[in-house]
ZALUM-856741 format. One record per residue (C-alpha): residue number from 1; residue in three letters; x, y, z. Coordinates in nm, 3 decimals, m for minus. Example, Ala and Ser with C-alpha at 12.3 -4.5 7.8 and 13.67 -1.06 7.14 Angstrom:
! ZALUM-856741
{bake 1 'ala' {1.230 m0.450 0.780}}
{bake 2 'ser' {1.367 m0.106 0.714}}
This chain:
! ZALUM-856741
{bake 1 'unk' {m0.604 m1.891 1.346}}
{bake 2 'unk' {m0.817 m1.668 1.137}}
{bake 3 'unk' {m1.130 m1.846 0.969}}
{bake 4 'unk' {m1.083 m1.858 0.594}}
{bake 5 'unk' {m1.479 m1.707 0.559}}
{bake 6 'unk' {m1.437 m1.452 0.815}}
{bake 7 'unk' {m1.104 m1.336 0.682}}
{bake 8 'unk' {m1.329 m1.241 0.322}}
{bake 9 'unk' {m1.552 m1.066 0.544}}
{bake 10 'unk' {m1.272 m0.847 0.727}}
{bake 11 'unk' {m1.171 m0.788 0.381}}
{bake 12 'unk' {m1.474 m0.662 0.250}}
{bake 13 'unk' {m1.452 m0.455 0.579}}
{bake 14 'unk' {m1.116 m0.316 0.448}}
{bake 15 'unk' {m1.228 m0.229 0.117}}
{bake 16 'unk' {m1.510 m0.028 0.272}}
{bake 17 'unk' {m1.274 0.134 0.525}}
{bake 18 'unk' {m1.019 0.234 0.200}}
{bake 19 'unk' {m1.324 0.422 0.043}}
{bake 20 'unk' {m1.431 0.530 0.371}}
{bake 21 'unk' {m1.109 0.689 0.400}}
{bake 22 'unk' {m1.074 0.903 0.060}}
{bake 23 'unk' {m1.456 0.995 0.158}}
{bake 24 'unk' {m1.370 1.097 0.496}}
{bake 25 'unk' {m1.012 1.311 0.429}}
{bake 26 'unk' {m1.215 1.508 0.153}}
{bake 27 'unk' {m1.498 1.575 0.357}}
{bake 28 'unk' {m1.283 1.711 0.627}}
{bake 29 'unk' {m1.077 1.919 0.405}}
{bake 30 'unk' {m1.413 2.059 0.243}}
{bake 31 'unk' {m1.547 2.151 0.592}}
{bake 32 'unk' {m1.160 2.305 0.676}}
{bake 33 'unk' {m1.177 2.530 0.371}}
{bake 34 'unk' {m1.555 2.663 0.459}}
{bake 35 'unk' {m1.450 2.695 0.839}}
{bake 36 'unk' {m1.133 2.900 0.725}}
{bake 37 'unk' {m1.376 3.110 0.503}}
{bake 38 'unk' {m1.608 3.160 0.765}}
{bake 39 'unk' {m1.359 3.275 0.971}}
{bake 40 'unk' {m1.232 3.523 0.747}}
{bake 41 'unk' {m1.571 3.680 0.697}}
{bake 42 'unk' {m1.641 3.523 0.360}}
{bake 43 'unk' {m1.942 3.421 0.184}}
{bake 44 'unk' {m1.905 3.021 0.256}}
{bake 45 'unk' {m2.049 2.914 m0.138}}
{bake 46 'unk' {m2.048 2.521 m0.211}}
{bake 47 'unk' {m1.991 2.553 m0.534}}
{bake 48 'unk' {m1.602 2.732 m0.475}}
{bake 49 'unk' {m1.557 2.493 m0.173}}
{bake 50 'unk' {m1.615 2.201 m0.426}}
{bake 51 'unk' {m1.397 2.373 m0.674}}
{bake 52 'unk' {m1.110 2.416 m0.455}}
{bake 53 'unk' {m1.135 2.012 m0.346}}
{bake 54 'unk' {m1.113 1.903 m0.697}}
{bake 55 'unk' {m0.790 2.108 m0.746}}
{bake 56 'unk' {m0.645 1.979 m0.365}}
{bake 57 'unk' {m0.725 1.609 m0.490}}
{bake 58 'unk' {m0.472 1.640 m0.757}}
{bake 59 'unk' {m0.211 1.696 m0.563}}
{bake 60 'unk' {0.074 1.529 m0.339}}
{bake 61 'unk' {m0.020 1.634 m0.029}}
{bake 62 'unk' {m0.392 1.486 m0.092}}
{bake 63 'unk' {m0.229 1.205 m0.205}}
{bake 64 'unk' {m0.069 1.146 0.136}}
{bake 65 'unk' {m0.355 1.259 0.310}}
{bake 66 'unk' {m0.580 1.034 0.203}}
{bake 67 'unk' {m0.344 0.714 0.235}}
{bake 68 'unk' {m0.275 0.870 0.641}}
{bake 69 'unk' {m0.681 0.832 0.682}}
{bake 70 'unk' {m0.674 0.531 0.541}}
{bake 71 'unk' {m0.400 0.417 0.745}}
{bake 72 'unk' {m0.541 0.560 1.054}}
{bake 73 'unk' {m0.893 0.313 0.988}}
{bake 74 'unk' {m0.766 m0.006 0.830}}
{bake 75 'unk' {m0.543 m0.074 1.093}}
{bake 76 'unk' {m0.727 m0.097 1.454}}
{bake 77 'unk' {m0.943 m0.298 1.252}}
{bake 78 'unk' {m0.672 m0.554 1.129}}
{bake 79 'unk' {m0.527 m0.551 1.457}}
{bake 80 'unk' {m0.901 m0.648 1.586}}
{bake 81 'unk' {m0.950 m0.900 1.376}}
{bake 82 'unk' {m0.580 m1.079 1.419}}
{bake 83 'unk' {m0.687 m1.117 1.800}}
{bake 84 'unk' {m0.750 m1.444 1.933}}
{bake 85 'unk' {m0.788 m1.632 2.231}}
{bake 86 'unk' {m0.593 m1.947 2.082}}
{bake 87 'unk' {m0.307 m1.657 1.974}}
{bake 88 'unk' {m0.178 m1.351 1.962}}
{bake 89 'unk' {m0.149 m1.079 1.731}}
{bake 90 'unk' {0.185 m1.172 1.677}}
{bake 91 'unk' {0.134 m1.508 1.605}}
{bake 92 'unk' {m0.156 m1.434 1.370}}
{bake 93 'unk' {0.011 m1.184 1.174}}
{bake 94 'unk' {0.412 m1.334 1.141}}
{bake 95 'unk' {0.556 m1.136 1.320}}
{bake 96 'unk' {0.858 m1.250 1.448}}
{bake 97 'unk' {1.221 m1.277 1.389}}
{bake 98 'unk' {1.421 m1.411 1.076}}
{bake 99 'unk' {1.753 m1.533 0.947}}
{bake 100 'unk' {1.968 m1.284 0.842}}
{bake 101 'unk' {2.145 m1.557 0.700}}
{bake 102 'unk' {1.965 m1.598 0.353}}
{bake 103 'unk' {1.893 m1.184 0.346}}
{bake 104 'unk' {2.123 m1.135 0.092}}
{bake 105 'unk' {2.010 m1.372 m0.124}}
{bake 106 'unk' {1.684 m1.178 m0.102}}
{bake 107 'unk' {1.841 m0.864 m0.174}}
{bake 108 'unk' {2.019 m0.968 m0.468}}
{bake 109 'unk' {1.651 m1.114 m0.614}}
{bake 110 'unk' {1.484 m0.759 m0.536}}
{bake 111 'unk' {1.808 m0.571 m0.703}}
{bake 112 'unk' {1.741 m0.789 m1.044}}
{bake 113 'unk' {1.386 m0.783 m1.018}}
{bake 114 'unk' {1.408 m0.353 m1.010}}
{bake 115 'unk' {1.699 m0.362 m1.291}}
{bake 116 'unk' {1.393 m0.609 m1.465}}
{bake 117 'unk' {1.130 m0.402 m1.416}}
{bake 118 'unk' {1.354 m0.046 m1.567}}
{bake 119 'unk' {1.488 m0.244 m1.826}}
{bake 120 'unk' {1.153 m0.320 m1.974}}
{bake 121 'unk' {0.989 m0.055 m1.878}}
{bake 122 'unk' {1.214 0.193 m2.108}}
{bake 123 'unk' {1.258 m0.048 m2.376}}
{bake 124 'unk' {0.890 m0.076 m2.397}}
{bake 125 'unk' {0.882 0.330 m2.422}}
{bake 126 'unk' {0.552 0.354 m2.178}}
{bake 127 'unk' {0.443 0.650 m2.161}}
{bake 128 'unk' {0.388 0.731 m1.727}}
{bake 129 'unk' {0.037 0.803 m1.609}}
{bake 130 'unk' {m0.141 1.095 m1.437}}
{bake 131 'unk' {m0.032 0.928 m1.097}}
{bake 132 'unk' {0.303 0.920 m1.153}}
{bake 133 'unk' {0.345 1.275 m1.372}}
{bake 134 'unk' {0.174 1.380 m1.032}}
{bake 135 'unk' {0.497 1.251 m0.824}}
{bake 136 'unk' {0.774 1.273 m1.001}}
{bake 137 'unk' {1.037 1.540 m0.884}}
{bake 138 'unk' {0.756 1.656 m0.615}}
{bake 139 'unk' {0.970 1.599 m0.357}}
{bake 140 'unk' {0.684 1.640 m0.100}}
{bake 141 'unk' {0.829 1.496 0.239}}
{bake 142 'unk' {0.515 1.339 0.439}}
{bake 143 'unk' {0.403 1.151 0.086}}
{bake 144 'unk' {0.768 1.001 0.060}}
{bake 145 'unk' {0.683 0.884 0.434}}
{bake 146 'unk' {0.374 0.725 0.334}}
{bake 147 'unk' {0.559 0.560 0.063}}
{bake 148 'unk' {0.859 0.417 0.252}}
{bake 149 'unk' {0.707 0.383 0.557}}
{bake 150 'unk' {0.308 0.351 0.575}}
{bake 151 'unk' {0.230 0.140 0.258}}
{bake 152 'unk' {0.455 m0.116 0.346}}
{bake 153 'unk' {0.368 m0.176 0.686}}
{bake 154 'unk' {m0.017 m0.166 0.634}}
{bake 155 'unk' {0.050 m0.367 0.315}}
{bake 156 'unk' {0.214 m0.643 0.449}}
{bake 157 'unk' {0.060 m0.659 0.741}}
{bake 158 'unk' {m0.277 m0.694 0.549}}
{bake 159 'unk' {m0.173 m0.896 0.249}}
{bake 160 'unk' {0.158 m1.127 0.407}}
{bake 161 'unk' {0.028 m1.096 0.759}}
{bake 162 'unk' {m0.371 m1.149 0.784}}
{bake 163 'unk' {m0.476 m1.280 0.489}}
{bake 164 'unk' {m0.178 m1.549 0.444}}
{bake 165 'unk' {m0.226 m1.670 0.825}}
{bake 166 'unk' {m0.612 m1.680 0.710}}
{bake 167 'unk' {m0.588 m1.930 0.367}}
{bake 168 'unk' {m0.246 m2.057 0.416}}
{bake 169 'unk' {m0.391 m2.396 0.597}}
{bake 170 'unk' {m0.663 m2.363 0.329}}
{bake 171 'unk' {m0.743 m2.616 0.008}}
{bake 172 'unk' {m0.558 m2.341 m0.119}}
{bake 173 'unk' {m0.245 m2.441 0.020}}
{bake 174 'unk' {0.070 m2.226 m0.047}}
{bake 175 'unk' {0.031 m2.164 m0.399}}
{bake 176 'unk' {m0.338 m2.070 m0.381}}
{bake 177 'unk' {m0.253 m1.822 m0.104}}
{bake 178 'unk' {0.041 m1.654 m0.306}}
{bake 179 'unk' {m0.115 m1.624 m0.604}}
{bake 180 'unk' {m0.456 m1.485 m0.441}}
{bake 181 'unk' {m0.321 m1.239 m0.230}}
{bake 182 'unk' {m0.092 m1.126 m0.511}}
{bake 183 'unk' {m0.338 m1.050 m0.731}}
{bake 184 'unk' {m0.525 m0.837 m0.447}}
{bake 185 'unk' {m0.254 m0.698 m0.355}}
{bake 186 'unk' {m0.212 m0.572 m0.752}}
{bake 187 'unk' {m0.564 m0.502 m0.756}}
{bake 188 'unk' {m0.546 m0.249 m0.492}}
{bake 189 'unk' {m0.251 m0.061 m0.734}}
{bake 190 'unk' {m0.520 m0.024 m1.014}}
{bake 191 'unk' {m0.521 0.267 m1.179}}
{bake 192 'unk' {m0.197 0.375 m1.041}}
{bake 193 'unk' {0.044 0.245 m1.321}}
{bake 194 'unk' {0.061 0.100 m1.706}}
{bake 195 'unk' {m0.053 m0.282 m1.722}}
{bake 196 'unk' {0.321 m0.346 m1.800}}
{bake 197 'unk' {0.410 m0.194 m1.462}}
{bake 198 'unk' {0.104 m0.366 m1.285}}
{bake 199 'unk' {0.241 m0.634 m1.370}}
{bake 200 'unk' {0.555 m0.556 m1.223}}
{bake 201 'unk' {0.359 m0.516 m0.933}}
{bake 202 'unk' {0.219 m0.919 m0.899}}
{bake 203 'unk' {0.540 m1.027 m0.941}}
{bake 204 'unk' {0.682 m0.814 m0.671}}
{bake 205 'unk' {0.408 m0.970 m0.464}}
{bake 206 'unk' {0.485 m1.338 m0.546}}
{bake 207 'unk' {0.857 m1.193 m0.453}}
{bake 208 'unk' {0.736 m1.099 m0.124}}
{bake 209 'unk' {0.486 m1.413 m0.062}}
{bake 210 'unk' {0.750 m1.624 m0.161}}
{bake 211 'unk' {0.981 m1.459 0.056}}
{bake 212 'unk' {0.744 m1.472 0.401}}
{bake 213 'unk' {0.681 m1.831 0.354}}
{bake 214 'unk' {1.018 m1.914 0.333}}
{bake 215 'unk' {1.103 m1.679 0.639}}
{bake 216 'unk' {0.814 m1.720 0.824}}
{bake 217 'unk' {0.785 m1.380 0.886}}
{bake 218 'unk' {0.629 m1.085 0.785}}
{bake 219 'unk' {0.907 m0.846 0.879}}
{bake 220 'unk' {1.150 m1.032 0.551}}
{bake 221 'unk' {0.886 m0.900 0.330}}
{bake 222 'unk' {0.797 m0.589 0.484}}
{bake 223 'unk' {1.142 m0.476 0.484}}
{bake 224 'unk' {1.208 m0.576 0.086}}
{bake 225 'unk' {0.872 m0.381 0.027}}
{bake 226 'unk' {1.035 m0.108 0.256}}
{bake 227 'unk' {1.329 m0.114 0.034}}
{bake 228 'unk' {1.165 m0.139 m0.281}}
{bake 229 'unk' {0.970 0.208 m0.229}}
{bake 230 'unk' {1.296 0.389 m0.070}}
{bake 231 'unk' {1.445 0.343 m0.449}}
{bake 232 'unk' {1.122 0.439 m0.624}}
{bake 233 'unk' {1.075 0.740 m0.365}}
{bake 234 'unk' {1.439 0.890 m0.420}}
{bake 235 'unk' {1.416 0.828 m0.810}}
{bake 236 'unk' {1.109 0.977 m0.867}}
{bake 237 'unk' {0.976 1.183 m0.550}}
{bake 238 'unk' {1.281 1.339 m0.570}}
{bake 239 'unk' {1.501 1.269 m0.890}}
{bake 240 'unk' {1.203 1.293 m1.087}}
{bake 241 'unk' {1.348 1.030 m1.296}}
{bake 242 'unk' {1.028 0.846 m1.444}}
């Protein structure tokens, strides 16, 4: 079982590996662009290098770029630190078989929490951010991937998975837990949307805390997350519907 203390520490790791990440993708595509340069017989200057970054950040494919590196460090070091002697990664992270018995039920509270979350989101008239004027109608391919497909299993894996195993037995009991990782899990969303949305966003976390204690599993939540982005990606990756 993960120590409550040590789990804080592997998440300070985490958040240094995130940054670590963004640092390390646009490094590498700085040091792409002067190497293609330099092979071209150009004039390698910083100063155009940098330019060309700051343009490349803005877009799609740095978007899924980044979140890939990310990826690629957070999780050998999650799957480190859910190893134990007393368990297995497995064990330590929830993941394991559900009923499909109560899925539907499930399904049905995701369905009217995303009719919700539209509902109030155009009556409100918010106005979309920079991030998501950056998506919409992109259709970029590998980003919809790391939508669908990356987030969610890092996420959950993290959030439902490590963290949960790790305060779960806790003074925080079940309610502490949900309510703590839900709010990191919002946290790390910052930015991203309107505080309307980010709000939005905790309760889709208590939806999917509430959801792996019931279960017992990671994989419940981890496939409503799943499920949750595959609507968002086709209505605005590719609809462009915002």
């Amino acid at each position: 079982m993960p120590n409550p203390w040590c789990a804080i520490g592997w998440l300070v790791s985490f958040a240094i590996l995130h940054f670590a990440g963004v640092f390390l993708y646009i490094a590498g595509y700085g040091g792409y662009l002067g190497a293609q340069l330099g092979a071209q017989g150009g004039v390698v200057e910083p100063a155009s290098i940098q330019q060309a970054v700051e343009v490349h950040i803005q877009t799609t494919a740095a978007l899924a770029g980044m979140y890939l590196t990310q990826f690629c460090l957070i999780l050998p070091a999650l799957l480190l630190a859910s190893k134990f002697e007393s368990q297995t990664r497995r064990e330590t992270l929830a993941i394991s078989g559900f009923g499909l018995g109560s899925l539907w039920r499930w399904l049905s509270l995701l369905v009217v929490f995303m009719i919700a979350q539209v509902l109030t989101v155009k009556s409100l008239g918010i106005e979309q951010g920079e991030f998501m004027q950056m998506l919409a109608g992109s259709r970029h391919f590998p980003l919809a991937l790391v939508v669908v497909l990356a987030a969610p299993l890092l996420e959950e894996l993290l959030f439902r998975g490590y963290l949960f195993s790790a305060w779960r037995q806790t003074r925080l009991g079940f309610s502490g837990t949900l309510l703590l990782t839900s709010a990191l899990f919002t946290l790390i969303h910052w930015g991203q949307y309107h505080w309307v949305q980010l709000s939005f966003v905790f309760v889709l976390a208590l939806l999917l805390g509430l959801a792996r204690e019931r279960s017992g599993s990671v994989l419940l939540p981890m496939l409503l997350h799943l499920l949750n982005n595959l609507v968002s990606a086709i209505v605005v990756i590719y609809l462009g519907i915002l």
